[in-house]
N, CA, C and O atoms as a GROMACS GRO file, in nm:
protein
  276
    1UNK      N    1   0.084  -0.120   0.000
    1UNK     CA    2   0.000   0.000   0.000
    1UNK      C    3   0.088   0.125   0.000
    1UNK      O    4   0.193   0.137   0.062
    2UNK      N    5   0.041   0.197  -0.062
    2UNK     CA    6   0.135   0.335  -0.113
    2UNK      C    7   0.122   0.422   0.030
    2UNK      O    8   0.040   0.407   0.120
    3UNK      N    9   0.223   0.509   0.019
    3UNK     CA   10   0.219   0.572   0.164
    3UNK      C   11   0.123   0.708   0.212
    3UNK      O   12   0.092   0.759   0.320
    4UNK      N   13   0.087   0.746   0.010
    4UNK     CA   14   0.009   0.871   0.062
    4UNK      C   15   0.108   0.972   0.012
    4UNK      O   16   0.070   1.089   0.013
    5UNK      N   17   0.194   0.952  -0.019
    5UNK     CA   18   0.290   1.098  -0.086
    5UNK      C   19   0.446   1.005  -0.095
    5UNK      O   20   0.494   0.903  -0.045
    6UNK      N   21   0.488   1.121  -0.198
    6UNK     CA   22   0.641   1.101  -0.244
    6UNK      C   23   0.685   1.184  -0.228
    6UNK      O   24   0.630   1.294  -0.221
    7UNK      N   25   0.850   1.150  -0.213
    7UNK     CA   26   0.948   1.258  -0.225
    7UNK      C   27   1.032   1.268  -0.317
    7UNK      O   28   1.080   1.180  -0.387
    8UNK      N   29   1.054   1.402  -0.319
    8UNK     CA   30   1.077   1.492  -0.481
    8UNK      C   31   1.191   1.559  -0.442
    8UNK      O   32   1.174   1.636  -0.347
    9UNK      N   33   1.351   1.549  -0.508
    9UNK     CA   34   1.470   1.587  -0.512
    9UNK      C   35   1.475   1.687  -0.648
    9UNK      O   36   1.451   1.639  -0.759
   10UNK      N   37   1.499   1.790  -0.636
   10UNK     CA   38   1.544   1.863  -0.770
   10UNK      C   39   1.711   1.872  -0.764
   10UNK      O   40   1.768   1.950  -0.688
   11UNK      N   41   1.773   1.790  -0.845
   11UNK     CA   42   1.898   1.785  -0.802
   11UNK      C   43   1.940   1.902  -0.917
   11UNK      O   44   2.060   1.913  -0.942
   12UNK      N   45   1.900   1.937  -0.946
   12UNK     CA   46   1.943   2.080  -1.097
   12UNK      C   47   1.945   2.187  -0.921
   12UNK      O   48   2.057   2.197  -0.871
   13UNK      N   49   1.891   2.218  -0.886
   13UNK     CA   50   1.868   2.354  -0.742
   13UNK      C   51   1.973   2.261  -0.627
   13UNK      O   52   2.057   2.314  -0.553
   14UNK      N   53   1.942   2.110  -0.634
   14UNK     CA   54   2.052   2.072  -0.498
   14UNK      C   55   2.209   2.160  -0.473
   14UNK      O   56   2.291   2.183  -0.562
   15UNK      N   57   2.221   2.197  -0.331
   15UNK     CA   58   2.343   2.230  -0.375
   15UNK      C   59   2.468   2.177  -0.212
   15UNK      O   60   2.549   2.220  -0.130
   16UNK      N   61   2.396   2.063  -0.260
   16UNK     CA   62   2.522   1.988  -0.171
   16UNK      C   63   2.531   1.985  -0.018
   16UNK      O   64   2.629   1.935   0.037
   17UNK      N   65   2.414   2.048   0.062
   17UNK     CA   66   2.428   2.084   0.169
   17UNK      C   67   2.415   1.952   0.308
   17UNK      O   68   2.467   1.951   0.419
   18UNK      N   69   2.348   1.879   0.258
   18UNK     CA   70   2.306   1.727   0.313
   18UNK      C   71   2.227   1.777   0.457
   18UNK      O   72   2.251   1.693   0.543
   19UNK      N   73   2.184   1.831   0.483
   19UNK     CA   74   2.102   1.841   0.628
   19UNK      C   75   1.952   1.786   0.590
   19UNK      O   76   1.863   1.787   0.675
   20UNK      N   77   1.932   1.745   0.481
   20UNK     CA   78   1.882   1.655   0.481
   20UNK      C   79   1.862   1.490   0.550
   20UNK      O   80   1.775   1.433   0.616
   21UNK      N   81   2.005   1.451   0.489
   21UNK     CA   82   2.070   1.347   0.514
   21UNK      C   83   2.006   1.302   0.687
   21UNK      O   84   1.945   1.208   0.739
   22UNK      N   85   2.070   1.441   0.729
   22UNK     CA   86   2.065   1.416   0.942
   22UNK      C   87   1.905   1.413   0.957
   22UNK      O   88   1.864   1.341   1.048
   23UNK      N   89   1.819   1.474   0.890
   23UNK     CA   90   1.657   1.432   0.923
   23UNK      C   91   1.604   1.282   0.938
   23UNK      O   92   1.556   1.220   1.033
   24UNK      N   93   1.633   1.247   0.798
   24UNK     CA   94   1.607   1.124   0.750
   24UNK      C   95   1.707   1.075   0.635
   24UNK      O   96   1.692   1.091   0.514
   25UNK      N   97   1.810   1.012   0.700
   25UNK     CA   98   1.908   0.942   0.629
   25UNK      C   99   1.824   0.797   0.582
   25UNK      O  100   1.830   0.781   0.460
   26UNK      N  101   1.766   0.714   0.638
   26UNK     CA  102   1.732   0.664   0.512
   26UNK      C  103   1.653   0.658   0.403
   26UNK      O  104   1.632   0.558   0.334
   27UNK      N  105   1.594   0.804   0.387
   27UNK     CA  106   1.513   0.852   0.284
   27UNK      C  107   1.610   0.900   0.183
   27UNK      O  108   1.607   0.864   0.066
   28UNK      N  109   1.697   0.984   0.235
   28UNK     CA  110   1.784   1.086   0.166
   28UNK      C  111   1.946   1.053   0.201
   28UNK      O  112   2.008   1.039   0.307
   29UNK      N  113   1.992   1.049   0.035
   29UNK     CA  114   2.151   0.983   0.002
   29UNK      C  115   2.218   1.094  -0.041
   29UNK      O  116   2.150   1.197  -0.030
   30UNK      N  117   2.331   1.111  -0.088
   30UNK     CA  118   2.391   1.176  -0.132
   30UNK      C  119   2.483   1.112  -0.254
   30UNK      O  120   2.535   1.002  -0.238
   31UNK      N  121   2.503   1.195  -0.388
   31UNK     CA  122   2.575   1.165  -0.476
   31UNK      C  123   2.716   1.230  -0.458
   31UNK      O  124   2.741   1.336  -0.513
   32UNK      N  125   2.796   1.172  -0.388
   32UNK     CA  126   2.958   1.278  -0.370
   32UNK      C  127   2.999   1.324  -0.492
   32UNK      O  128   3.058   1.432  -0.496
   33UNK      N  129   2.968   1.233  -0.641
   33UNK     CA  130   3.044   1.286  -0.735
   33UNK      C  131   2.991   1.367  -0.789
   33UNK      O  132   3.055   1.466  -0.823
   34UNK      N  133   2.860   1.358  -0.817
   34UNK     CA  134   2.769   1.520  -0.851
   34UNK      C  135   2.751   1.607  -0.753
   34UNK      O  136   2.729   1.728  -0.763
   35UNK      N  137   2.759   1.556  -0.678
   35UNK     CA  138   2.740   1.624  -0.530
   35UNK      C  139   2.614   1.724  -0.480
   35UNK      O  140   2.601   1.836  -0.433
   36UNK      N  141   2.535   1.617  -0.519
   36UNK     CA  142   2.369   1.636  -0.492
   36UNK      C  143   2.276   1.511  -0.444
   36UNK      O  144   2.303   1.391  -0.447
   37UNK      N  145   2.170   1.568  -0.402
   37UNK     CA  146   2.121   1.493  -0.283
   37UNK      C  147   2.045   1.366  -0.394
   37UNK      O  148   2.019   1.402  -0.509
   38UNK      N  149   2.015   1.229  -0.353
   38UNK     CA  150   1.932   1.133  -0.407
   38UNK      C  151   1.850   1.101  -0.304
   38UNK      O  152   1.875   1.106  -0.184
   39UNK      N  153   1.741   1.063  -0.366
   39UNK     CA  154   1.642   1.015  -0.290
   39UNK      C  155   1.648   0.866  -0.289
   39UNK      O  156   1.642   0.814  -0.400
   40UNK      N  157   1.659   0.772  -0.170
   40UNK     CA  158   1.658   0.660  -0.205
   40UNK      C  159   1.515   0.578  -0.152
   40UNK      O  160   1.474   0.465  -0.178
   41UNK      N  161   1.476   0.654  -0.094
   41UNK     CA  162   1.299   0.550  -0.083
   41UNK      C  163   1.156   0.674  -0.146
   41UNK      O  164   1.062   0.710  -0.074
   42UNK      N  165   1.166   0.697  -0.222
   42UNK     CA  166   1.058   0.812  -0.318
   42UNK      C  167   0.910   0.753  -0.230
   42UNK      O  168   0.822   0.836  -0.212
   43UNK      N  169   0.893   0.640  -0.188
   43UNK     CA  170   0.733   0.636  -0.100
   43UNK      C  171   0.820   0.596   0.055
   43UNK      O  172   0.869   0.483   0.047
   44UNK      N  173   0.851   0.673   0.204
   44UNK     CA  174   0.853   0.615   0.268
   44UNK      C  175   0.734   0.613   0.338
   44UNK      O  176   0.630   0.659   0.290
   45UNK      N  177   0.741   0.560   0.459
   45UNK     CA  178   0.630   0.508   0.525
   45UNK      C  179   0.595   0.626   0.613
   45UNK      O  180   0.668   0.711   0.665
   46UNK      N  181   0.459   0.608   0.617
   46UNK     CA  182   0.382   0.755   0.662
   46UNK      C  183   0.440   0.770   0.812
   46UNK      O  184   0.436   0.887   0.851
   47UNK      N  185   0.495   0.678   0.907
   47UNK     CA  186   0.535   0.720   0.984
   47UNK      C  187   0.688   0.817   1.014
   47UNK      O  188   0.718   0.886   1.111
   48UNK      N  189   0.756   0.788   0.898
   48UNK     CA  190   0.844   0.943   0.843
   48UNK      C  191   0.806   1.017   0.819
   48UNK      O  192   0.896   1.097   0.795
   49UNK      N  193   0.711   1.061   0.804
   49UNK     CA  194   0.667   1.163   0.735
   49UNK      C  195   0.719   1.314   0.801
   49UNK      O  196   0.759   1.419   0.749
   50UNK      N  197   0.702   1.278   0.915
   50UNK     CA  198   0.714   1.434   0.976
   50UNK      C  199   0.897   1.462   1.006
   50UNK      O  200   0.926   1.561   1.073
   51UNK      N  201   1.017   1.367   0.950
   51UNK     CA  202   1.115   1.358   0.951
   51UNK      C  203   1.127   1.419   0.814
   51UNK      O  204   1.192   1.523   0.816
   52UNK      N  205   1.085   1.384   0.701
   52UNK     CA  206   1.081   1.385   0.632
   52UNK      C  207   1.019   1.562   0.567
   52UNK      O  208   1.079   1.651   0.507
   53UNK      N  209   0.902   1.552   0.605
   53UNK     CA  210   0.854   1.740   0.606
   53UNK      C  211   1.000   1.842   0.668
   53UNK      O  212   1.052   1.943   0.620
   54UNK      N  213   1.020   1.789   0.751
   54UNK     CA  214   1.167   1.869   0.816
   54UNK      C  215   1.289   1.898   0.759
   54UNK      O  216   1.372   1.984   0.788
   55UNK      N  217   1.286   1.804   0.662
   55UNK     CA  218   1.425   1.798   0.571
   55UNK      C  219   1.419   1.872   0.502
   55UNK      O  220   1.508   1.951   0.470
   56UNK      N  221   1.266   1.860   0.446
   56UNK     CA  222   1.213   1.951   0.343
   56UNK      C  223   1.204   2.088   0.378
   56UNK      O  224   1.266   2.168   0.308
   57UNK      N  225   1.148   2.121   0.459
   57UNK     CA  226   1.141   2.251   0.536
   57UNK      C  227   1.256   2.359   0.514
   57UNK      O  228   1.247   2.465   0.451
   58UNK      N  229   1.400   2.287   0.602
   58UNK     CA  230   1.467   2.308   0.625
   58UNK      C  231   1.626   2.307   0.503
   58UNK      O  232   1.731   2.368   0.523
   59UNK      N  233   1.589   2.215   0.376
   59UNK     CA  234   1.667   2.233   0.286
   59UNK      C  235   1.688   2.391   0.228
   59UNK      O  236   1.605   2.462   0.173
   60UNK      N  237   1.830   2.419   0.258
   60UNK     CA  238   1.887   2.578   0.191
   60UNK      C  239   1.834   2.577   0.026
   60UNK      O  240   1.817   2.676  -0.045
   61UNK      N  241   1.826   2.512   0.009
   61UNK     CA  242   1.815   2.496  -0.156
   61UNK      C  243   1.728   2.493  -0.194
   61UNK      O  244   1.718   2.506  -0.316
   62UNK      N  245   1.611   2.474  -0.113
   62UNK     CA  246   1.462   2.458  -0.176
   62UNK      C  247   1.472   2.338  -0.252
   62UNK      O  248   1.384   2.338  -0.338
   63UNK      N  249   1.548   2.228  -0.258
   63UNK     CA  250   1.550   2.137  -0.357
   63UNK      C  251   1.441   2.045  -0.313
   63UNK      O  252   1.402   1.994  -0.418
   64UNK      N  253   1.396   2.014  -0.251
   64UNK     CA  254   1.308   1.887  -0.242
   64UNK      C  255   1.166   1.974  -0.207
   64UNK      O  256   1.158   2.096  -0.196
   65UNK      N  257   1.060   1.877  -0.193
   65UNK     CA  258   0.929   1.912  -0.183
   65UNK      C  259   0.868   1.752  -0.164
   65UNK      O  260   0.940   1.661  -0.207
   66UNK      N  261   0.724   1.713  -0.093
   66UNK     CA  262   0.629   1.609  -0.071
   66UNK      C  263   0.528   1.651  -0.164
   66UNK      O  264   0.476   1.762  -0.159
   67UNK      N  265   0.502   1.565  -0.245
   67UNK     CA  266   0.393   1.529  -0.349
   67UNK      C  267   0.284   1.455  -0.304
   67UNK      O  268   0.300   1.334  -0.318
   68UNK      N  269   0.152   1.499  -0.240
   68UNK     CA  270   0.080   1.396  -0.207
   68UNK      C  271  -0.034   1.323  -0.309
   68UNK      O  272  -0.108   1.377  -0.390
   69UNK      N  273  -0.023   1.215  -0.282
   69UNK     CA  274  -0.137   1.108  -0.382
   69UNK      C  275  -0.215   1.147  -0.381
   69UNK      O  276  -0.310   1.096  -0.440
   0.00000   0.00000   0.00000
């Protein structure tokens, strides 16, 4: 069952900052050689969610955003 929303990396605006990462590391990876953020679970489970809003919140870059279903 889908979680109810995805997460959305704009790695073109990423700019390397990873405080993402410290919210929810296992939502959010990092590419060292592009050196922009990846998303590695695009549906996590609704009980991240509010780890997850935080990252978002709080990204300098405006790069990410929650897409809900």
């Amino acid at each position: 069952m889908s979680a109810g929303y995805r997460v959305v990396a704009d790695a073109s605006v990423c700019q390397g900052h990873q405080l993402c990462q410290g919210e929810a590391p296992d939502v959010f990876g990092f590419d060292a050689d592009a050196d922009v953020v990846i998303v590695l679970d695009e549906r996590p489970a609704e009980a991240r969610r509010t780890d997850v809003a935080t990252a978002v919140k709080y990204c300098p870059a405006f790069a990410l955003s929650i897409e809900e279903d």
